[in-house]
mmCIF file of the C-alpha atoms, coordinates in Angstrom:
data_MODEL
# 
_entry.id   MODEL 
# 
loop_
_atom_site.group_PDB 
_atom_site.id 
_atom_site.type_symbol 
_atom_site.label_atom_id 
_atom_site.label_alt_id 
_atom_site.label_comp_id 
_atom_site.label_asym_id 
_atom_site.label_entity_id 
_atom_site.label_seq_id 
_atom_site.pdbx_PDB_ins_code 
_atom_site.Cartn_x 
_atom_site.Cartn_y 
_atom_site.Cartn_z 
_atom_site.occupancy 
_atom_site.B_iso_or_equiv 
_atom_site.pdbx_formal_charge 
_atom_site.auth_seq_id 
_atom_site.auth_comp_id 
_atom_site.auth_asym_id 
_atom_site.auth_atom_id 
_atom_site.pdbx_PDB_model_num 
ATOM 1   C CA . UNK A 1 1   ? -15.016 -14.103 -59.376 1.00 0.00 ? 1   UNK A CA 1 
ATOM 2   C CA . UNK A 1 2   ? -14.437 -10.375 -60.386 1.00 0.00 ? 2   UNK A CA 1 
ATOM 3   C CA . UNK A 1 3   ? -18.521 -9.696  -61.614 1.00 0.00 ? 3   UNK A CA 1 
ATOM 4   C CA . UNK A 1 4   ? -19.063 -10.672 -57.251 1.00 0.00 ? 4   UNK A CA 1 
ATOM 5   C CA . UNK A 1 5   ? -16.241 -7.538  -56.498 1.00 0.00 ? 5   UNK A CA 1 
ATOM 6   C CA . UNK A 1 6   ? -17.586 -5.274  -59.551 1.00 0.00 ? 6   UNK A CA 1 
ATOM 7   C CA . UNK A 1 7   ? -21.247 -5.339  -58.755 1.00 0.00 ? 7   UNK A CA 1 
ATOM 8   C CA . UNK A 1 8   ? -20.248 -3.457  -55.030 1.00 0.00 ? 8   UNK A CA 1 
ATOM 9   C CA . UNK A 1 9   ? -19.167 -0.421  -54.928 1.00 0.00 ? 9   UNK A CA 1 
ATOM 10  C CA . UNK A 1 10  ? -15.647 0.225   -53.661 1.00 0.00 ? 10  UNK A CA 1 
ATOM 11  C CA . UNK A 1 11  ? -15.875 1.668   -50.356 1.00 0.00 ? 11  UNK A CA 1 
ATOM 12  C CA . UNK A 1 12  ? -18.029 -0.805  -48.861 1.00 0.00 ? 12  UNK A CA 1 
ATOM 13  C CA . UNK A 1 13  ? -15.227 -3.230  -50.191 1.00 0.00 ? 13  UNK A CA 1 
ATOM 14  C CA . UNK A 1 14  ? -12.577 -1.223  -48.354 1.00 0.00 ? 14  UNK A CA 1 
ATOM 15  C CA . UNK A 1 15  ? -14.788 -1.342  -44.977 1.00 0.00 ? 15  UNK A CA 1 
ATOM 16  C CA . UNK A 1 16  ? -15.812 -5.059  -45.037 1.00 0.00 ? 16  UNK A CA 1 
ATOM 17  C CA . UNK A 1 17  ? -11.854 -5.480  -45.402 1.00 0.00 ? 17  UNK A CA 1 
ATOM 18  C CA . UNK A 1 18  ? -10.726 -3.019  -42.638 1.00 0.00 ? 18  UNK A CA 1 
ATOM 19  C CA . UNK A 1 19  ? -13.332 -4.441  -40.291 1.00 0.00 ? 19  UNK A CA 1 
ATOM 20  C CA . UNK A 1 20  ? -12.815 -7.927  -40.964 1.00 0.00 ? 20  UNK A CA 1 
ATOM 21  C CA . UNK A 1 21  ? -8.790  -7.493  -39.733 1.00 0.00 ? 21  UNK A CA 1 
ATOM 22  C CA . UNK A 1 22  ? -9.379  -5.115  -36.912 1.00 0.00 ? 22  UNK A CA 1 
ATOM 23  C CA . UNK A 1 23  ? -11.303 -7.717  -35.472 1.00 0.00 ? 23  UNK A CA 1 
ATOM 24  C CA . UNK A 1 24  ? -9.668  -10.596 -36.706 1.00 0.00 ? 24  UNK A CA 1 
ATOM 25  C CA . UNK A 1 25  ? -6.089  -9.025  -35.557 1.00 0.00 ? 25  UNK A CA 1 
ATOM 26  C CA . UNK A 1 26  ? -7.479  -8.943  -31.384 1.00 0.00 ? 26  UNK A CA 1 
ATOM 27  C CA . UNK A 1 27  ? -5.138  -11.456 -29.937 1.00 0.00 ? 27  UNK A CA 1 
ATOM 28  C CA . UNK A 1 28  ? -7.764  -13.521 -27.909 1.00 0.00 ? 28  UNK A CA 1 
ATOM 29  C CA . UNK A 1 29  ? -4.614  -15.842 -26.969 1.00 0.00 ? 29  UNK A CA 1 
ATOM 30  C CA . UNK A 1 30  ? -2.702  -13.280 -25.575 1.00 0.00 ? 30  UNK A CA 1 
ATOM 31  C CA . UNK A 1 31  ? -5.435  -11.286 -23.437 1.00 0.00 ? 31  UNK A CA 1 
ATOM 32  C CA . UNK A 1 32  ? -7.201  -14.431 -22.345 1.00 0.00 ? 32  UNK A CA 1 
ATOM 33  C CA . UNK A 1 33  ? -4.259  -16.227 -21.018 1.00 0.00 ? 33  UNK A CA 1 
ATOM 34  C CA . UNK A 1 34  ? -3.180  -12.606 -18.884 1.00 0.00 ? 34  UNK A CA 1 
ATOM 35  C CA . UNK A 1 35  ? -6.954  -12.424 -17.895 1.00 0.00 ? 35  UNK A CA 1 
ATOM 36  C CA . UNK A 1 36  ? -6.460  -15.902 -16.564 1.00 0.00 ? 36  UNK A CA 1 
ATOM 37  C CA . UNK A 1 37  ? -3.310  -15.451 -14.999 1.00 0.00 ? 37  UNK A CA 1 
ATOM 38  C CA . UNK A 1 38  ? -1.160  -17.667 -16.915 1.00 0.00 ? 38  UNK A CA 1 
ATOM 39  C CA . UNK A 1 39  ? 1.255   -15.027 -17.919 1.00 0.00 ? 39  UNK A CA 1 
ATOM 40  C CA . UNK A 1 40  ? 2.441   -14.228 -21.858 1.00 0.00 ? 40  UNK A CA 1 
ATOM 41  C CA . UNK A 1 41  ? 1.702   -17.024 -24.316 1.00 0.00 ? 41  UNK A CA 1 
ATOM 42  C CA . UNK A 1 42  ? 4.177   -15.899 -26.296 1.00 0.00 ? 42  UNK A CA 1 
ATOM 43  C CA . UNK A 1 43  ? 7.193   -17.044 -23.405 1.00 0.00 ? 43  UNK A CA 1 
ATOM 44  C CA . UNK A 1 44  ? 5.652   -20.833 -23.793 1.00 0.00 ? 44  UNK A CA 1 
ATOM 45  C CA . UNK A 1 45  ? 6.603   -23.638 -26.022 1.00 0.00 ? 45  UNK A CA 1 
ATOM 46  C CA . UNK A 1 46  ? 5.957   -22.543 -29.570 1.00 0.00 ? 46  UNK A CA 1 
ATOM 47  C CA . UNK A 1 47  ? 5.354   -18.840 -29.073 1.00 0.00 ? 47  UNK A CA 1 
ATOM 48  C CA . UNK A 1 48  ? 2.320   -18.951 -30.854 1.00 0.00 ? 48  UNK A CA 1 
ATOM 49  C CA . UNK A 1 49  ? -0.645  -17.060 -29.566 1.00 0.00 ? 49  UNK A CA 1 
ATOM 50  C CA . UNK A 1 50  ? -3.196  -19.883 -31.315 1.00 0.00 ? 50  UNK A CA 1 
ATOM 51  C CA . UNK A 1 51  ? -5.182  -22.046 -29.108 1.00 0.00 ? 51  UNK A CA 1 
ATOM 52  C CA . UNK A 1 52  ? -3.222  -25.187 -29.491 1.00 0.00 ? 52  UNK A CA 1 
ATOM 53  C CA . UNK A 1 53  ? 0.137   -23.396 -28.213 1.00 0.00 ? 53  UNK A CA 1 
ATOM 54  C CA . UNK A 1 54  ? -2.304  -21.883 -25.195 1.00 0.00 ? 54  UNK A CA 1 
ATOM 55  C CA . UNK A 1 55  ? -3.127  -25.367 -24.203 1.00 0.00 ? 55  UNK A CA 1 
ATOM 56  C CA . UNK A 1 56  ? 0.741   -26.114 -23.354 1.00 0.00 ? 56  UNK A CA 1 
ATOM 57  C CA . UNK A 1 57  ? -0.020  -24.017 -20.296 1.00 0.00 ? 57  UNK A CA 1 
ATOM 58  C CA . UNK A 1 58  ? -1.753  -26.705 -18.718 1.00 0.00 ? 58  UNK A CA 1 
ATOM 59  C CA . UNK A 1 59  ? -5.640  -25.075 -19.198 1.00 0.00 ? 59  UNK A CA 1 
ATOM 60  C CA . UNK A 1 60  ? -7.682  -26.863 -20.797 1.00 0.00 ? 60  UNK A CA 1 
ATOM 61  C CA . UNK A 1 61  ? -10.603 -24.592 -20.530 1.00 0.00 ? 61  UNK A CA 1 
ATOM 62  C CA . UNK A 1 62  ? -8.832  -21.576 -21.149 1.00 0.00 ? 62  UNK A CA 1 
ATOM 63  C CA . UNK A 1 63  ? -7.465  -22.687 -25.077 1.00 0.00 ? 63  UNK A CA 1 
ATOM 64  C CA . UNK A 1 64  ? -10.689 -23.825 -25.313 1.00 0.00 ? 64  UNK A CA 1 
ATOM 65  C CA . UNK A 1 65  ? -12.292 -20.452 -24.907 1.00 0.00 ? 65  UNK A CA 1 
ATOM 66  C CA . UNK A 1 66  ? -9.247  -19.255 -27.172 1.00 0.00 ? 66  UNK A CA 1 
ATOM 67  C CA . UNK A 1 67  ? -10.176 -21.659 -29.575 1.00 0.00 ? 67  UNK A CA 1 
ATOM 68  C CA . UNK A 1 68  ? -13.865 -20.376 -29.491 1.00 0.00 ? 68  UNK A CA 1 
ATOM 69  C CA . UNK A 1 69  ? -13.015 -16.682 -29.819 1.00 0.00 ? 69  UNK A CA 1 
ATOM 70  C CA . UNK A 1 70  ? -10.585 -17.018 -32.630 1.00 0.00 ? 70  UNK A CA 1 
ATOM 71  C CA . UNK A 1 71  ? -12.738 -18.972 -34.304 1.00 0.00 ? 71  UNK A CA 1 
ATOM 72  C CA . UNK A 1 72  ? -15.715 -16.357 -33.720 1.00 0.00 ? 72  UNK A CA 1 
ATOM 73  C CA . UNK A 1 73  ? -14.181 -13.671 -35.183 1.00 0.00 ? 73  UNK A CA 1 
ATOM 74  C CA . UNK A 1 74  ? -14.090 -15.150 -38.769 1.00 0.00 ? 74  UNK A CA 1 
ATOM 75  C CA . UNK A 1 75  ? -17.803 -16.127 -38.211 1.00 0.00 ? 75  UNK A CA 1 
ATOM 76  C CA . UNK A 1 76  ? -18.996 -13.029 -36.754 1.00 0.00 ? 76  UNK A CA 1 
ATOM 77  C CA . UNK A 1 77  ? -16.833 -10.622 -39.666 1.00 0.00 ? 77  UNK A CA 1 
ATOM 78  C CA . UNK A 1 78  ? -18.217 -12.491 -42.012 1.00 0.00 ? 78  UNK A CA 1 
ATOM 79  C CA . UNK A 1 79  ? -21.994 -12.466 -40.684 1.00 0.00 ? 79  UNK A CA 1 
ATOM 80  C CA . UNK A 1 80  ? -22.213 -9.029  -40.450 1.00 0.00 ? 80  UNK A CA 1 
ATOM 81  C CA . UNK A 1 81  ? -20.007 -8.284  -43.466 1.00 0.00 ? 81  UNK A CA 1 
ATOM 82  C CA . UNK A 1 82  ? -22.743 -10.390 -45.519 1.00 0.00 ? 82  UNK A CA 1 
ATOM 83  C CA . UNK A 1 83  ? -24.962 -7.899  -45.187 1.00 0.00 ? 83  UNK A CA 1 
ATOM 84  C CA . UNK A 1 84  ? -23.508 -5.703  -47.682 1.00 0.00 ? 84  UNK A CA 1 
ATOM 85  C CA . UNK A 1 85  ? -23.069 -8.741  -50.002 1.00 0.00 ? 85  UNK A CA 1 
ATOM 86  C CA . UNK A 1 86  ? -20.758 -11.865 -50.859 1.00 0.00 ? 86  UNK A CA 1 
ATOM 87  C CA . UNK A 1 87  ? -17.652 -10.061 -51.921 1.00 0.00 ? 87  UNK A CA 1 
ATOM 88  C CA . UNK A 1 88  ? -18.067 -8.040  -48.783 1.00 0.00 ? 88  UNK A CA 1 
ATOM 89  C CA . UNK A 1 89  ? -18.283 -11.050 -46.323 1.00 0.00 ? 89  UNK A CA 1 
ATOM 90  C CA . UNK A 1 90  ? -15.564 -13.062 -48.696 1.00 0.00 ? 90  UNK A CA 1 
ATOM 91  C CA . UNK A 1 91  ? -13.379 -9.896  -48.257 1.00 0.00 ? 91  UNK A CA 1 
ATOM 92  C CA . UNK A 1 92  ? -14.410 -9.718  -44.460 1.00 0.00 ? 92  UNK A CA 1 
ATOM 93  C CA . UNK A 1 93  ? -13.485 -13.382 -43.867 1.00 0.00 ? 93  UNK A CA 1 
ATOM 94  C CA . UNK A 1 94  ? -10.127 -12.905 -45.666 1.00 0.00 ? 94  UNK A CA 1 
ATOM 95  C CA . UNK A 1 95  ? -9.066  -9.955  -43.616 1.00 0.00 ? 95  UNK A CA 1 
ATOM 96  C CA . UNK A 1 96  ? -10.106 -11.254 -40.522 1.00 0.00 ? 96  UNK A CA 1 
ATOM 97  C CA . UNK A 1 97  ? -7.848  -14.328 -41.108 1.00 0.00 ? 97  UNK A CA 1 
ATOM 98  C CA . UNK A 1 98  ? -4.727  -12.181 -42.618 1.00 0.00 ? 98  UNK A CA 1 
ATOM 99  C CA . UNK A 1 99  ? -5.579  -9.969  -39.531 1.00 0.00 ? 99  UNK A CA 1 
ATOM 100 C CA . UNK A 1 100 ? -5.186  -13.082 -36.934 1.00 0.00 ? 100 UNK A CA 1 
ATOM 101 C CA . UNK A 1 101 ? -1.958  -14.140 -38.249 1.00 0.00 ? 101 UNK A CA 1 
ATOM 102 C CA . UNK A 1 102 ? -0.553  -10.186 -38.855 1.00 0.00 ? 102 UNK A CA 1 
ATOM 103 C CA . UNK A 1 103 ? -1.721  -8.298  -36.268 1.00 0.00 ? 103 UNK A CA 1 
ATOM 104 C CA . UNK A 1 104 ? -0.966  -4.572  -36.013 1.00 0.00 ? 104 UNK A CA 1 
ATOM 105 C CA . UNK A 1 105 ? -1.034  -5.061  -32.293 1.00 0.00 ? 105 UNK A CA 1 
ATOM 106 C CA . UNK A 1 106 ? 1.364   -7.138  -31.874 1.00 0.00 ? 106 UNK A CA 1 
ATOM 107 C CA . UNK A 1 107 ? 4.371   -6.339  -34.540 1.00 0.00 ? 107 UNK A CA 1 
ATOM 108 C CA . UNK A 1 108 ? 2.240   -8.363  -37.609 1.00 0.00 ? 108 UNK A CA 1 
ATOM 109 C CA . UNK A 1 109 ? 3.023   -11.768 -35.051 1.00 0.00 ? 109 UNK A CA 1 
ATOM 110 C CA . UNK A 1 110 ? -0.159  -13.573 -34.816 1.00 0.00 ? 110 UNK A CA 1 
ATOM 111 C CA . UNK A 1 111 ? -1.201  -16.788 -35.060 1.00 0.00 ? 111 UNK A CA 1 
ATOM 112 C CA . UNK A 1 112 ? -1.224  -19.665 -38.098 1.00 0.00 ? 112 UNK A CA 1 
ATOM 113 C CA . UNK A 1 113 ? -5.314  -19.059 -38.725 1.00 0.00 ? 113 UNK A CA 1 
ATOM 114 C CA . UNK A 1 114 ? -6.394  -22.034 -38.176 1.00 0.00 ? 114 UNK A CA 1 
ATOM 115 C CA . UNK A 1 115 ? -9.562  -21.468 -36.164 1.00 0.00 ? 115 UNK A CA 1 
ATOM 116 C CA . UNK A 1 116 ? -10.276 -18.108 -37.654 1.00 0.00 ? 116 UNK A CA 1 
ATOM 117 C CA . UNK A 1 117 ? -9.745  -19.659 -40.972 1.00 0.00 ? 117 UNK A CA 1 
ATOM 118 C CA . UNK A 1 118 ? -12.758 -22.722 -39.564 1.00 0.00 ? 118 UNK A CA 1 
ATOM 119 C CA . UNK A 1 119 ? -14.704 -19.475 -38.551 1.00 0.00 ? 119 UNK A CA 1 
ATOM 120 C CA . UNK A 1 120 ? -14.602 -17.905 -41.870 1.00 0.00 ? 120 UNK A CA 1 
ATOM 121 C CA . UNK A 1 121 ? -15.982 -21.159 -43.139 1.00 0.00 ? 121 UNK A CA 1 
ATOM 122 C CA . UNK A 1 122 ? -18.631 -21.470 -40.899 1.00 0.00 ? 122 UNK A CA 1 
ATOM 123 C CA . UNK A 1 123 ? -19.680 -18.156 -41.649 1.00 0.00 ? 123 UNK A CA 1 
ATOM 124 C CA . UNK A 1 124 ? -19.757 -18.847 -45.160 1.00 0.00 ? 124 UNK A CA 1 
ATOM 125 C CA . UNK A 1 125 ? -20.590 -22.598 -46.397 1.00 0.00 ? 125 UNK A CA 1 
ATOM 126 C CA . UNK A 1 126 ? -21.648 -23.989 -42.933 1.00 0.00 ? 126 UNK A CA 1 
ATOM 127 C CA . UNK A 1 127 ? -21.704 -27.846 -44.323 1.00 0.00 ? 127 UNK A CA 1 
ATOM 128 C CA . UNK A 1 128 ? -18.338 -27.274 -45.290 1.00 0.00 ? 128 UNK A CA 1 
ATOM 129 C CA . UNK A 1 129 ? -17.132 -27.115 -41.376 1.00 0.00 ? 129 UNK A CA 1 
ATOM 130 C CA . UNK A 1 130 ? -17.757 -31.096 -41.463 1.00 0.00 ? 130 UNK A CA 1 
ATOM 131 C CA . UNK A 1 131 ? -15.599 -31.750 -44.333 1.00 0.00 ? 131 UNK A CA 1 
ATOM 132 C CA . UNK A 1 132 ? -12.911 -29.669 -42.348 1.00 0.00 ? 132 UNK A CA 1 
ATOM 133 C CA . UNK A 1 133 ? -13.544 -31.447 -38.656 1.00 0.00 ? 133 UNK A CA 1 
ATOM 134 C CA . UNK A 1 134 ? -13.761 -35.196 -40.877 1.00 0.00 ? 134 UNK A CA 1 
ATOM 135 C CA . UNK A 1 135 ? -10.515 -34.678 -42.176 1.00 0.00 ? 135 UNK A CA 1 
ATOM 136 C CA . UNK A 1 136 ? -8.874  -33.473 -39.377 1.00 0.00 ? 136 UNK A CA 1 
ATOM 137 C CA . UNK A 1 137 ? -10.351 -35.917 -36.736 1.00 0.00 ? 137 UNK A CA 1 
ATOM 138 C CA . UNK A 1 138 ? -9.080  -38.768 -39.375 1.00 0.00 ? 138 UNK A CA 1 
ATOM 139 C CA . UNK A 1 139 ? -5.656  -37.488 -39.514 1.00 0.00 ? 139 UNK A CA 1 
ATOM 140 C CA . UNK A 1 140 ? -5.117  -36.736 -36.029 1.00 0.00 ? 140 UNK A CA 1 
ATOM 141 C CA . UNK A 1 141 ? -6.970  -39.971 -35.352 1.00 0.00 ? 141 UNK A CA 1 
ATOM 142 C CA . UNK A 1 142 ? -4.558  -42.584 -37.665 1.00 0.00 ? 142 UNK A CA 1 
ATOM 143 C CA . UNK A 1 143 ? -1.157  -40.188 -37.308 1.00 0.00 ? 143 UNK A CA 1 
ATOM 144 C CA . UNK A 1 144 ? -1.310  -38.545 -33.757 1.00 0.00 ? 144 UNK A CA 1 
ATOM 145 C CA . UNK A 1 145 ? -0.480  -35.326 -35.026 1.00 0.00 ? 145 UNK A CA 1 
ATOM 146 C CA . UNK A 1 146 ? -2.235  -32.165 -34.448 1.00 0.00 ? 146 UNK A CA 1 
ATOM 147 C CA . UNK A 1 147 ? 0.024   -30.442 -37.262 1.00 0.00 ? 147 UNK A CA 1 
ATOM 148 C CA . UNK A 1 148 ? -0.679  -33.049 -40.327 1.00 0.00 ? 148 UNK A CA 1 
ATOM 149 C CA . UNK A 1 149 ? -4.322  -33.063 -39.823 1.00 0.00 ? 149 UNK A CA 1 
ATOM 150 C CA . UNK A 1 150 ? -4.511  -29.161 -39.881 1.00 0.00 ? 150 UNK A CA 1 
ATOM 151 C CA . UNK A 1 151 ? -2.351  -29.376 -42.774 1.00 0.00 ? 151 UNK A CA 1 
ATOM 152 C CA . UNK A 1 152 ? -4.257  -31.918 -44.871 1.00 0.00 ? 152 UNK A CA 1 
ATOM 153 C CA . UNK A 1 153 ? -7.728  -30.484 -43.942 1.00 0.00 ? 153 UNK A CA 1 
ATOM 154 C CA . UNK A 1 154 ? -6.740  -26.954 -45.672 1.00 0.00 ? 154 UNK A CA 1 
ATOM 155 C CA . UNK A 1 155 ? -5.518  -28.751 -48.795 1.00 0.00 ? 155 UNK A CA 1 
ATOM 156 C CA . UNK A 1 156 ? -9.100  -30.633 -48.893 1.00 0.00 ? 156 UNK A CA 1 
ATOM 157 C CA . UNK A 1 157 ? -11.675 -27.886 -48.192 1.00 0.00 ? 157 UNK A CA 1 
ATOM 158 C CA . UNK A 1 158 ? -11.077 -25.533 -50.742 1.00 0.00 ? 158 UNK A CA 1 
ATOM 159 C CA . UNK A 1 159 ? -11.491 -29.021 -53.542 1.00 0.00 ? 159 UNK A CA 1 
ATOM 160 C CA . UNK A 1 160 ? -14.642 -30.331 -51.654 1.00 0.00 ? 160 UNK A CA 1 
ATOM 161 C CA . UNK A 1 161 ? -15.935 -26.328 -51.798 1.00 0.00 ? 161 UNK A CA 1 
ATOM 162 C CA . UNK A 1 162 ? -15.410 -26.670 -55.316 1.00 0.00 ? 162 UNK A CA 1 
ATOM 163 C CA . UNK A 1 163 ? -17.011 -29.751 -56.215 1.00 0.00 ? 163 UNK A CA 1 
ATOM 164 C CA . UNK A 1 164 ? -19.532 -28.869 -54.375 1.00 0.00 ? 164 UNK A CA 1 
ATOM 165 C CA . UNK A 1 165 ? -20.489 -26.047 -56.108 1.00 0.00 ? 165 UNK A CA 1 
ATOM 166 C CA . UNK A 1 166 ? -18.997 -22.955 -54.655 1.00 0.00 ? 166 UNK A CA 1 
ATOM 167 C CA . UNK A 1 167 ? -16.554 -22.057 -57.100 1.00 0.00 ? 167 UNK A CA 1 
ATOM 168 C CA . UNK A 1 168 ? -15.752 -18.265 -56.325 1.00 0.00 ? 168 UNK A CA 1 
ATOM 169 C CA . UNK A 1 169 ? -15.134 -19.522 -52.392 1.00 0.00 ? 169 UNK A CA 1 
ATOM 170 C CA . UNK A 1 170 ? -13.044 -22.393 -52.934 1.00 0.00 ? 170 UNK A CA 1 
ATOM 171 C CA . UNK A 1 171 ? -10.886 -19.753 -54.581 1.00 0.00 ? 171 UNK A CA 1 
ATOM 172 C CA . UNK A 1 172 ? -10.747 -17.448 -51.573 1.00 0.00 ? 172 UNK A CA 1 
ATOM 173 C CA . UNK A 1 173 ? -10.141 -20.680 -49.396 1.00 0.00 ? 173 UNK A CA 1 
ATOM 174 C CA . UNK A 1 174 ? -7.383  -21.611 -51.574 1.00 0.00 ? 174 UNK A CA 1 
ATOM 175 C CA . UNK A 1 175 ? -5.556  -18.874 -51.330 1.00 0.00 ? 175 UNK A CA 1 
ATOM 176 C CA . UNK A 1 176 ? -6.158  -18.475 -47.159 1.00 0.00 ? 176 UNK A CA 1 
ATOM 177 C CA . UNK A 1 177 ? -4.995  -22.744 -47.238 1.00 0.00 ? 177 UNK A CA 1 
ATOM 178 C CA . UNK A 1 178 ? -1.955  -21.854 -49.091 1.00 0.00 ? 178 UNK A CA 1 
ATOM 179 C CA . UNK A 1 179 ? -1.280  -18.936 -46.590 1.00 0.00 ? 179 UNK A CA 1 
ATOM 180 C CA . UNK A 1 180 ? -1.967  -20.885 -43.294 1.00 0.00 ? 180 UNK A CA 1 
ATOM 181 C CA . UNK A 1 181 ? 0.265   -23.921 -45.007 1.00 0.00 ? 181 UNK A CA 1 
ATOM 182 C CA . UNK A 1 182 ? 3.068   -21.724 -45.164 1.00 0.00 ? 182 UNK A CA 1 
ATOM 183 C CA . UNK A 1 183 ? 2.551   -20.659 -42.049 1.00 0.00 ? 183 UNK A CA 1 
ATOM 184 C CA . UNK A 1 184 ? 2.953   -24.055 -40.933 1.00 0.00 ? 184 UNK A CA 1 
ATOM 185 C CA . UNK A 1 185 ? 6.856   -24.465 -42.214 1.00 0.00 ? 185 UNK A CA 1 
ATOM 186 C CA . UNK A 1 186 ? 8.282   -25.001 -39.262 1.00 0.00 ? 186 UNK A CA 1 
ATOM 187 C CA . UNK A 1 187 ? 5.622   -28.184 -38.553 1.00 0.00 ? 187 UNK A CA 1 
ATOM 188 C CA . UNK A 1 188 ? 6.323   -29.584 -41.894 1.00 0.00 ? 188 UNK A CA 1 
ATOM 189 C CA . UNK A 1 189 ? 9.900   -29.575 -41.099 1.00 0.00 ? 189 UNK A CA 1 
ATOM 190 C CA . UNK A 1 190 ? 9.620   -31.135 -37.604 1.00 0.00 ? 190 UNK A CA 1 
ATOM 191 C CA . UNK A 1 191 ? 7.093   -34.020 -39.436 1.00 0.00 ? 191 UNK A CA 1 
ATOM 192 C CA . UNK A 1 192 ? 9.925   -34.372 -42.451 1.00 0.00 ? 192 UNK A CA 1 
ATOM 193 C CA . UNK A 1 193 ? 12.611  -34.520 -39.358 1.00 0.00 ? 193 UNK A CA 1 
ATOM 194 C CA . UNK A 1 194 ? 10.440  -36.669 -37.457 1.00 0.00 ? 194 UNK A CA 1 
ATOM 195 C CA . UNK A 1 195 ? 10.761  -34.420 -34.607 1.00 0.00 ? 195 UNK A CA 1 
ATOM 196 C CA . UNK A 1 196 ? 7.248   -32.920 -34.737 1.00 0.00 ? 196 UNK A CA 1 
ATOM 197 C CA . UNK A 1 197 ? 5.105   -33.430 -31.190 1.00 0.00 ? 197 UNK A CA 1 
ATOM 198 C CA . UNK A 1 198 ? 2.396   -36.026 -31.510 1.00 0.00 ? 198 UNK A CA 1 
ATOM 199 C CA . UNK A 1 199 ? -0.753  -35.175 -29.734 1.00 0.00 ? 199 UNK A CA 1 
ATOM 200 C CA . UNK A 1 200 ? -0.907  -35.365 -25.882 1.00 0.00 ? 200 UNK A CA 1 
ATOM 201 C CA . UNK A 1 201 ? 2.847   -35.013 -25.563 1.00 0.00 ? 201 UNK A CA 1 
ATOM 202 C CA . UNK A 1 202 ? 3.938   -33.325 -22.935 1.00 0.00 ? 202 UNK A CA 1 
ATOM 203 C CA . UNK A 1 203 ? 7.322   -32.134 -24.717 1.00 0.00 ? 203 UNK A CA 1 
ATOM 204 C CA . UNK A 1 204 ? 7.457   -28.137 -25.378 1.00 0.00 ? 204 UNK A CA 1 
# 
């Protein structure tokens, strides 16, 4: 892991980083809702400016374009970040993500990085997008919640990245799982309370 970071030099480092979260950190949630006239996100059900809180408004189509964009800004950081190298677009990913859930824009009150975090991915190990989309579709599929199946999907990508062979990135996805689980404590609360909205509920 530390020869990838050593063999760049540290300003490049430094840029891929700042770049990554100044993109990552645009709240897509927040301005596409207003563009669409649905008001502030942030005044319905959860709070959350992610796509899945953005489809409580009704819209199908607009958290769907949410969904895209936050999900396109780990890709793109990370495509153009690989230019300078792997630690660059690793480092590029990661900040993107940190900068969706802490953005500077909005008092460090993002997101939980779940579709940037599936961006970063699909900007790295492409194949790995299927493990991520198998999981959750089983999950959501068997359990009816939205929540678990995020949830178990980040604690099984960075293992398959591993067995598969990319050791240094299942390390980097590790650490962004363990970030976007936490995230998530007020979920795994409502799921140990049995409170938790299953999918298609119309509850706030």
């Amino acid at each position: 892991m530390t020869d990838i970071f050593t063999s760049q030099t540290p300003l490049v480092l430094i840029l891929a980083s700042l770049f990554g979260y100044l993109l990552g950190s645009i709240p897509f949630g927040l301005v596409i809702t207003k563009f669409a006239g649905l008001g502030d996100v942030r005044k319905i059900g959860s709070g959350n400016i992610g796509a899945t809180n953005v489809l409580r408004t009704g819209n199908k189509k607009v958290a769907a374009g949410v969904l895209i964009a936050d999900l396109l800004k780990g890709t793109i950081a990370v495509v153009i970040a690989q230019n300078f190298g792997l630690a660059a677009a690793m480092l590029a990913g990661l900040f993107a993500f940190l900068g969706h859930l802490f953005p500077v824009w909005l008092k460090f009150k993002g997101g939980k990085g779940v579709a940037t975090y599936i961006g970063v991915l699909l900007g790295l190990v492409p194949m790995a997008v299927l493990v991520f989309a198998v999981v959750w579709l089983s999950i959501a599929f068997i359990f009816k919640f939205s929540s678990l199946a995020a949830l178990c999907a980040l604690t099984i990508v960075p293992i398959a990245l591993y067995v598969m062979g990319f050791s240094n990135i299942a390390i980097l996805f590790a650490i962004m799982s363990i970030i976007a689980i936490v995230k998530h404590h007020e979920n795994i609360s409502r799921l140990f309370a049995g409170t938790e909205n299953k999918i298609g509920s119309k509850k706030k």
